[in-house]
DRENROKOL-430402 format. One record per residue (C-alpha): residue in one letter; residue number from 1; x, y, z. Coordinates in steps of 0.2 Angstrom, whole numbers. Layout:
BEGIN
A / NUM / X / Y / Z
...
***
This chain:
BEGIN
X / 1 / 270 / 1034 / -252
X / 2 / 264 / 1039 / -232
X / 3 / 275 / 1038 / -220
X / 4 / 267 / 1037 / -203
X / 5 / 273 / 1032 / -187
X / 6 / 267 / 1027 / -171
X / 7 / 270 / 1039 / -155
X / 8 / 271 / 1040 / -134
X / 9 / 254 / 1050 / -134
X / 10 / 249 / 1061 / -119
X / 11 / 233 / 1057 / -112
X / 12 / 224 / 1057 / -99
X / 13 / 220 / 1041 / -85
X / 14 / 204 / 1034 / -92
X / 15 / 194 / 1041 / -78
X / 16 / 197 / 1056 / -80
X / 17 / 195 / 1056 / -101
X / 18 / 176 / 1061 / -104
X / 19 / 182 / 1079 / -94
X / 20 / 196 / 1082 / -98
X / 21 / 192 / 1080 / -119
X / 22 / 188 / 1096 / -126
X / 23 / 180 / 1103 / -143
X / 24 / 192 / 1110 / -155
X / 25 / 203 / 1126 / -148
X / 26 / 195 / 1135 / -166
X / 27 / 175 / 1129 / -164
X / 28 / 173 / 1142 / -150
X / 29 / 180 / 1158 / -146
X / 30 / 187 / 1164 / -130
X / 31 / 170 / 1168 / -121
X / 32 / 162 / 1151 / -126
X / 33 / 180 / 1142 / -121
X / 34 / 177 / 1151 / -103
X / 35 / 158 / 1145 / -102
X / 36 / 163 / 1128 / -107
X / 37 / 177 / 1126 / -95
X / 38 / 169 / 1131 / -79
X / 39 / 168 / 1119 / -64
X / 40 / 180 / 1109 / -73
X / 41 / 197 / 1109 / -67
X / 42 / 201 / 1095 / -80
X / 43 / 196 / 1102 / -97
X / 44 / 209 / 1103 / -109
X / 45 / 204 / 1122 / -113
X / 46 / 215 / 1125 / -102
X / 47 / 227 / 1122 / -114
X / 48 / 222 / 1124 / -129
X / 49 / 211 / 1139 / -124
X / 50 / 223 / 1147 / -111
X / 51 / 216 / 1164 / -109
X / 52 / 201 / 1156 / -100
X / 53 / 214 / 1157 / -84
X / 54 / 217 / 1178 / -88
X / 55 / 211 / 1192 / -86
X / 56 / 195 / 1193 / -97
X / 57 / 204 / 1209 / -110
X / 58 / 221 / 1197 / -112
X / 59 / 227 / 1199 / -129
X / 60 / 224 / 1181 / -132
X / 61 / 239 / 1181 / -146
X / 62 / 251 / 1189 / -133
X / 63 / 266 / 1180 / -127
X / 64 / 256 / 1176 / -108
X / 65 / 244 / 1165 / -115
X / 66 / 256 / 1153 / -125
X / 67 / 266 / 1151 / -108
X / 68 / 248 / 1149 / -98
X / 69 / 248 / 1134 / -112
X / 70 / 264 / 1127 / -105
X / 71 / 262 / 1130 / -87
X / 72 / 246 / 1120 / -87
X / 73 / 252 / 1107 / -98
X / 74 / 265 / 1106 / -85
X / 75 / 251 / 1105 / -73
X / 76 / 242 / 1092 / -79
X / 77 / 257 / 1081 / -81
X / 78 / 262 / 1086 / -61
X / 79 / 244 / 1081 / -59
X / 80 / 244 / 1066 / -67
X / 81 / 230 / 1071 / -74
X / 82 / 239 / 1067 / -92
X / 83 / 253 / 1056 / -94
X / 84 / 264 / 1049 / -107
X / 85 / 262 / 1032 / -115
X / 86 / 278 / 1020 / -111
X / 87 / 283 / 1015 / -129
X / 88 / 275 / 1020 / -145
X / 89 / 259 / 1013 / -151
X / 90 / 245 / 1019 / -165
X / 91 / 229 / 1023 / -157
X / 92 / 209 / 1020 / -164
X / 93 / 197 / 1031 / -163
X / 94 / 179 / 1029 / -164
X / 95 / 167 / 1042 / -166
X / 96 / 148 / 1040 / -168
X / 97 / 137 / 1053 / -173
X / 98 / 116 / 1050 / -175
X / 99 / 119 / 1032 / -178
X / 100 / 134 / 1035 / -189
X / 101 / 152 / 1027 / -186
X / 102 / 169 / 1032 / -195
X / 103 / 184 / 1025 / -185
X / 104 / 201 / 1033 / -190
X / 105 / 220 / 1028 / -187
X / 106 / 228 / 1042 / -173
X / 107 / 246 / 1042 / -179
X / 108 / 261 / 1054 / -181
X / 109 / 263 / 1059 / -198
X / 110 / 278 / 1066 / -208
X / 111 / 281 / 1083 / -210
X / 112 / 292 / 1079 / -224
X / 113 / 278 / 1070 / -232
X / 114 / 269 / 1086 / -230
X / 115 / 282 / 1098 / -240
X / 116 / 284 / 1085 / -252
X / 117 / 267 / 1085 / -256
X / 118 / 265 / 1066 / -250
X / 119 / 250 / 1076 / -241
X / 120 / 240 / 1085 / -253
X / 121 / 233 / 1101 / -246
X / 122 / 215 / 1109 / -254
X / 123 / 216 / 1127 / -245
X / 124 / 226 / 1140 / -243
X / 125 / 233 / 1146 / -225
X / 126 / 230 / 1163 / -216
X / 127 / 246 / 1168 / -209
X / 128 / 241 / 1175 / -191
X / 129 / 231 / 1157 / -190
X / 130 / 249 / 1148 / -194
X / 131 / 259 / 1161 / -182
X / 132 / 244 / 1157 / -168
X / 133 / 248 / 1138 / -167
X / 134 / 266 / 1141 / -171
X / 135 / 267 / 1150 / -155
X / 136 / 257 / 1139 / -146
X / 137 / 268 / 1123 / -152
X / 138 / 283 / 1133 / -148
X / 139 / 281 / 1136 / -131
X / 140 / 271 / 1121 / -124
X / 141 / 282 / 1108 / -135
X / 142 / 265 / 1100 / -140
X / 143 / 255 / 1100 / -155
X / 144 / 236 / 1098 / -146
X / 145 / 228 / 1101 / -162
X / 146 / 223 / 1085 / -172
X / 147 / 226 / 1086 / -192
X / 148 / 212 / 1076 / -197
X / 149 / 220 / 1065 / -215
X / 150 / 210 / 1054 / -228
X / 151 / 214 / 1042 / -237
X / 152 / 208 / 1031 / -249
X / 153 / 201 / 1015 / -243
X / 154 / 213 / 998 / -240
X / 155 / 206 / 981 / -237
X / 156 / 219 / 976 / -228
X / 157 / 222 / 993 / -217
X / 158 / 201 / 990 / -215
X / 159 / 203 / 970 / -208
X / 160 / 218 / 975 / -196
X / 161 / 209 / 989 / -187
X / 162 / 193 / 981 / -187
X / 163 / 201 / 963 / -180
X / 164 / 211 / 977 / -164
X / 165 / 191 / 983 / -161
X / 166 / 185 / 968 / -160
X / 167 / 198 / 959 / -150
X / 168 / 204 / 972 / -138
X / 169 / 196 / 981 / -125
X / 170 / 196 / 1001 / -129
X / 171 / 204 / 1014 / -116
X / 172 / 193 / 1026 / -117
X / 173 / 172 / 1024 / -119
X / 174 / 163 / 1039 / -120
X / 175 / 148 / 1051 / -125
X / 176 / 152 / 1069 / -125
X / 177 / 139 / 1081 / -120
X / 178 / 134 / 1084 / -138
X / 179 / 129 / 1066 / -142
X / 180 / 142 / 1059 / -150
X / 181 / 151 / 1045 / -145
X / 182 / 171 / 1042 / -143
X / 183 / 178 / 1027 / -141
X / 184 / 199 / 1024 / -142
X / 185 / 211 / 1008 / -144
X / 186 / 229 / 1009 / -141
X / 187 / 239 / 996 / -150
X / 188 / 251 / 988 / -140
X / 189 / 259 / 973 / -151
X / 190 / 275 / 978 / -159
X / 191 / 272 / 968 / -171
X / 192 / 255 / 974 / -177
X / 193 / 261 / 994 / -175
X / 194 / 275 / 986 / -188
X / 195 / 262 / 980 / -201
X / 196 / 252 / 997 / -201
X / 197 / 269 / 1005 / -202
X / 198 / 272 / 996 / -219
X / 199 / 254 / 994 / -226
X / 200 / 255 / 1014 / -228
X / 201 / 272 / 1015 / -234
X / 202 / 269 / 1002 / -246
X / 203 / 251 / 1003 / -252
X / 204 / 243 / 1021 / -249
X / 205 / 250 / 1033 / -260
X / 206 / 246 / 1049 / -254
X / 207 / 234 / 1056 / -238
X / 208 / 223 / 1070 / -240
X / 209 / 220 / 1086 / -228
X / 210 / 201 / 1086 / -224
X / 211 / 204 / 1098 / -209
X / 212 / 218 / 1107 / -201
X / 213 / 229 / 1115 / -215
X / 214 / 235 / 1129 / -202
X / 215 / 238 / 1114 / -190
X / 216 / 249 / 1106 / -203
X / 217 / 257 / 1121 / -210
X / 218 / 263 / 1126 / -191
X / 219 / 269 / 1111 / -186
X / 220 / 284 / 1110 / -202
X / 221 / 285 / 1129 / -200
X / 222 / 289 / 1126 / -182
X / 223 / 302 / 1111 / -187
X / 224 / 310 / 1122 / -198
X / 225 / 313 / 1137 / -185
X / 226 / 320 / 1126 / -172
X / 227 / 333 / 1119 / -184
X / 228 / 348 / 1111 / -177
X / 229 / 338 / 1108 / -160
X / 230 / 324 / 1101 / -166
X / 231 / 322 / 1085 / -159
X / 232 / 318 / 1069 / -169
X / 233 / 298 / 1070 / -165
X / 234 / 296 / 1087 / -173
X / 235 / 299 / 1079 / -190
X / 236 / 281 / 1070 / -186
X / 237 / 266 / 1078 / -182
X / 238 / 247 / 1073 / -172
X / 239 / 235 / 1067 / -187
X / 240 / 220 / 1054 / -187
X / 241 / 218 / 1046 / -205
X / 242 / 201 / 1041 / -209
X / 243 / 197 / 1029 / -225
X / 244 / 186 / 1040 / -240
X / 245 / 173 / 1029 / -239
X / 246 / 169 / 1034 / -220
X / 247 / 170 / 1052 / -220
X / 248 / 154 / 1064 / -219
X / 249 / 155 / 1080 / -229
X / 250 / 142 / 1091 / -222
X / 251 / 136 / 1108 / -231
X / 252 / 144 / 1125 / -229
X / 253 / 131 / 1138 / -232
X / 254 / 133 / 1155 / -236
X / 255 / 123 / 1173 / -229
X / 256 / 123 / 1190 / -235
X / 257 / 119 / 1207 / -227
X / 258 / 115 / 1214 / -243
X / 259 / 107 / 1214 / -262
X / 260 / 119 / 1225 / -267
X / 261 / 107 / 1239 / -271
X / 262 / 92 / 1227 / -279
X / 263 / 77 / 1224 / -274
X / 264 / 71 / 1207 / -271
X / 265 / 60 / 1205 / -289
X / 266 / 77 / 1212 / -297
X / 267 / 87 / 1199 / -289
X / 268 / 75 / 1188 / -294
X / 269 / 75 / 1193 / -313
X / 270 / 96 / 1194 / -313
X / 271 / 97 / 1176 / -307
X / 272 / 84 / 1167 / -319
X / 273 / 99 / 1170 / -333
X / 274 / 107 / 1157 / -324
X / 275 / 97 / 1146 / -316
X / 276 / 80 / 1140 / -316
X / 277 / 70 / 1145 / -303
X / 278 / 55 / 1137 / -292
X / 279 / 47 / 1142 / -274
X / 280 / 50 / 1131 / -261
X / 281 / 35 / 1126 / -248
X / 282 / 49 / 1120 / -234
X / 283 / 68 / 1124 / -233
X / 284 / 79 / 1118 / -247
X / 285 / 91 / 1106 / -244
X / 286 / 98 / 1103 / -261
X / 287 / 97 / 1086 / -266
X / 288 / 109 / 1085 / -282
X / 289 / 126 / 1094 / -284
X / 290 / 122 / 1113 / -294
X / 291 / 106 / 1114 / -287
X / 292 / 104 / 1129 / -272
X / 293 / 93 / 1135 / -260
X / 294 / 90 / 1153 / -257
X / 295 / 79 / 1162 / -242
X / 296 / 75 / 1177 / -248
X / 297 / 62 / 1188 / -238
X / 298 / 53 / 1173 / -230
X / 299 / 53 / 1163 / -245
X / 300 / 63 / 1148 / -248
X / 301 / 67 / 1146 / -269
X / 302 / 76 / 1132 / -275
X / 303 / 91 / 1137 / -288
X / 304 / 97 / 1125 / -301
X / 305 / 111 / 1130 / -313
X / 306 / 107 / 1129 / -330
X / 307 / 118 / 1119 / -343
X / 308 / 133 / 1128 / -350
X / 309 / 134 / 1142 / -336
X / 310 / 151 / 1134 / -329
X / 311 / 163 / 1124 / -332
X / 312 / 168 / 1105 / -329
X / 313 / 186 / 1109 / -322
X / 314 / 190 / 1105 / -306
X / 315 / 187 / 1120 / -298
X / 316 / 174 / 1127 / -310
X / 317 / 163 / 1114 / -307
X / 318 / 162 / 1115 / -289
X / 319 / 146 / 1123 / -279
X / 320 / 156 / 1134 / -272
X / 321 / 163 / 1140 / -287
X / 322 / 147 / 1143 / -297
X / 323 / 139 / 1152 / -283
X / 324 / 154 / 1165 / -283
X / 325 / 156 / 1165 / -302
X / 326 / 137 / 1164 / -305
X / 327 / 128 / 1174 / -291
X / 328 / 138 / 1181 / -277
X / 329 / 153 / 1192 / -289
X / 330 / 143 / 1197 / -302
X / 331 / 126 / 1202 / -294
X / 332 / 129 / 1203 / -276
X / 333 / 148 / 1211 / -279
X / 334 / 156 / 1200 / -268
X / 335 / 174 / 1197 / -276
X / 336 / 184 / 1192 / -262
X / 337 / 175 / 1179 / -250
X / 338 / 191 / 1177 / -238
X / 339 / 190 / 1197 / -232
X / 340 / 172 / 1202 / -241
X / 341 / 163 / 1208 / -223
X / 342 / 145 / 1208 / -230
X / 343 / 147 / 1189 / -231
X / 344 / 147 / 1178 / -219
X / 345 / 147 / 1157 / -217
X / 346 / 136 / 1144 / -208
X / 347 / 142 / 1126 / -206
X / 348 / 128 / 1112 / -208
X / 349 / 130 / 1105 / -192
X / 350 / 119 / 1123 / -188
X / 351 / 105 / 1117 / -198
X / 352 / 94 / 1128 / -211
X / 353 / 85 / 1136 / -196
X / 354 / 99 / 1147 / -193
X / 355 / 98 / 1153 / -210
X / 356 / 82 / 1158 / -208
X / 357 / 85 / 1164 / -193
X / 358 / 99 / 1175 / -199
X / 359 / 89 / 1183 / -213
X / 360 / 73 / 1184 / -201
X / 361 / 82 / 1194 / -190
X / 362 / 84 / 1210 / -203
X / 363 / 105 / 1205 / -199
X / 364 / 106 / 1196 / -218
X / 365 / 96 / 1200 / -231
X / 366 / 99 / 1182 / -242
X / 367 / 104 / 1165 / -239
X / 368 / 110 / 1151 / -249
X / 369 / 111 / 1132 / -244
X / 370 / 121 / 1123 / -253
X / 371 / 125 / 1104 / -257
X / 372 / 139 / 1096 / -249
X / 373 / 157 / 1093 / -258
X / 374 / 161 / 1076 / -260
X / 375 / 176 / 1069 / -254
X / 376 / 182 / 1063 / -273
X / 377 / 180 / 1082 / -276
X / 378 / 190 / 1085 / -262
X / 379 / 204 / 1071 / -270
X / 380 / 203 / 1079 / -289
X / 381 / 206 / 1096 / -284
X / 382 / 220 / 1091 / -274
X / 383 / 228 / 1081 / -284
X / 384 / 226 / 1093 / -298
X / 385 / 236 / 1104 / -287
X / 386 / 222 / 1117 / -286
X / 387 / 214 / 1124 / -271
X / 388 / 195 / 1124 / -265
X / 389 / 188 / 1142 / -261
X / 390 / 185 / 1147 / -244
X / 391 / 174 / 1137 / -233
X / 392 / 170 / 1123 / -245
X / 393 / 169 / 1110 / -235
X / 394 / 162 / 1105 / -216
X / 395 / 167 / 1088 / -208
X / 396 / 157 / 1081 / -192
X / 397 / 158 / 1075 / -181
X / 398 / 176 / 1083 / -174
X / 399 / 189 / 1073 / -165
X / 400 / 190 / 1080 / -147
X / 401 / 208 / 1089 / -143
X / 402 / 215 / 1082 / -125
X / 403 / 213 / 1063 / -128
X / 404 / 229 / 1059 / -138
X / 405 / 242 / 1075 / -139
X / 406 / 261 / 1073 / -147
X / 407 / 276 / 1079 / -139
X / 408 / 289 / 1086 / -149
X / 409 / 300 / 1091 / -134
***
């Protein structure tokens, strides 16, 4: 059963909240973190992007920027820009995007949970990712990073959070520069943070990574190399849970530079083996699972997959998977999507235009648009002990990093 527990977060006095939140230290890259954060002395990029205070050729993996990390952190506190809650609580968070809301419990969950598979995991991990936060976790004594969990949906955990919204009023009240609304509770009752406490341990089974394996991973790697003097709040680590039925899976498309040596009619010829093909007047945004859209040379086609040309296993069945095993191994010889450099990935939140835009441009030769993984998908494959391929699966909108940080020392 999960075992979560509440935590003293670090966060920021309610004023200063809307600046000091920050996107997520891995949606932007060093440059974009610098743009984001200037005239704003209150951004937590500072911490999670630290290098934006060095000089512009840093080695942003180099010892430096991790104790950048922890000299602002210090700051901040000295500051009071953050501080640290008094007593433990569980935090709400609210998010709205284009109308839609999803509200997710901020708790600290256990790292023994996650190496007894408690917490089921659908991707592998990139080391140098791990060895990044690992460092940065290290050396700041904070996990900044936000693991976002699901789980399948309780009545019960429903009603209590839902009664905490309704009757309390929220810390922080938001809209982000992008739209999209934040809104945070911080439980206060004893009593209440007692009650969640026990629902999980005694009625959800198992919680779910949706985003931030390498998060995860750090955190019980970093547990592990501290040993004897790890302190009891490194046995937990920073997670938001979200009930399935809530969640937004958006698609994760795919471009190519190349045909591999075909011409477009050849393409064309190589893929009706496998799918039946039609011309598309608008952009395709495939409306059932197995069916794909493809821009090729100004034309948008839609793909569907014909019966019997994959399999109903877990993994086999996925979009993904039947893209690889269907169109991009054996016709475009792309065998190995993780280090293959003639691919490249495009989250929905970007929108089909910049697939078109992408191929336009003479910088890709092909896109594919494909329909979103659903979060049972997401559940059977990782119950099933199995693993999605790379870059199956796109969540929006993303919690901001800065609000609600755990301190493990």
């Amino acid at each position: 059963m999960a075992n979560i527990s509440p935590f003293k977060a670090l966060r920021p006095r309610p004023e200063l909240a809307r600046q000091v939140a920050s996107r997520p230290y891995d949606v932007l890259n060093s440059k974009e973190a610098r743009e984001e954060a200037v005239g704003n002395p209150y951004s937590f990029l500072h911490i999670t992007k630290s290098e934006i205070d060095l000089p512009d050729d840093i080695d942003i993996h180099s010892a430096p920027v991790y104790e950048k990390a922890k000299e602002n952190i210090e700051a901040f506190i000295q500051r009071s820009i953050l501080f640290r809650e008094d007593k433990p609580c569980y935090y709400i968070y609210q998010l709205i995007m284009n109308g839609r809301s999803q509200t997710g419990l901020v708790a600290a969950s256990s790292v023994d949970d996650y190496e007894n598979d408690v917490i089921k995991k659908h991707e592998f991990t990139r080391p140098e990712k791990e060895q990044d936060r690992i460092n940065h976790i290290k050396t700041s004594g904070a996990q900044t990073g936000n693991v976002f969990l699901a789980y399948r949906n309780n009545a019960e955990v429903d009603t209590l959070i839902e009664n905490w919204k309704n009757t309390h009023t929220p810390i922080y009240d938001f809209v982000a520069d992008d739209a999209i609304s934040h809104t945070i509770w911080v439980i206060t009752d004893d009593s209440v943070n007692a009650n969640i406490t026990n629902l999980f341990k005694t009625q959800i089974p198992q919680t779910y990574i949706a985003d931030g394996h390498h998060r995860a991973a750090s955190a019980a790697k970093v547990r592990k190399a501290l040993g004897n003097e790890a302190k009891a709040e490194a046995d937990h680590f920073l997670t938001t849970l979200f009930p399935s039925n809530q969640l937004y899976i958006m698609d994760y498309n795919r471009v190519v530079k190349d045909l591999n040596g075909l011409t477009e009619a050849a393409l064309l010829e190589k893929l009706g083996a496998s799918f039946t093909i039609e011309k598309a007047a608008t952009a395709v945004a495939p409306a059932q699972l197995h069916q794909f859209g493809m821009y090729l040379k100004g034309q948008w086609y839609t793909l569907t997959a014909k019966e019997g040309t994959y399999t109903n296993d877990p993994i086999g069945v996925l979009d993904v998977s039947i893209l690889s095993n269907l169109v991009l191994d054996p016709i475009l010889g792309i065998k190995d999507q993780r280090t293959d450099k003639r691919i490249d990935f495009v989250g929905g939140i970007r929108g089909l235009g910049e697939l078109e835009k992408r191929v336009n441009s003479g910088e890709m030769a092909v896109a594919f648009s494909l329909h979103p993984v659903t979060i049972q998908q997401l559940f059977d494959i990782a119950d099933s002990g199995n693993v999605m391929p790379p870059k199956s699966t796109w969540f929006e909108p993303k919690l901001r990093d800065g609000l609600l940080t755990h301190l493990i020392y």
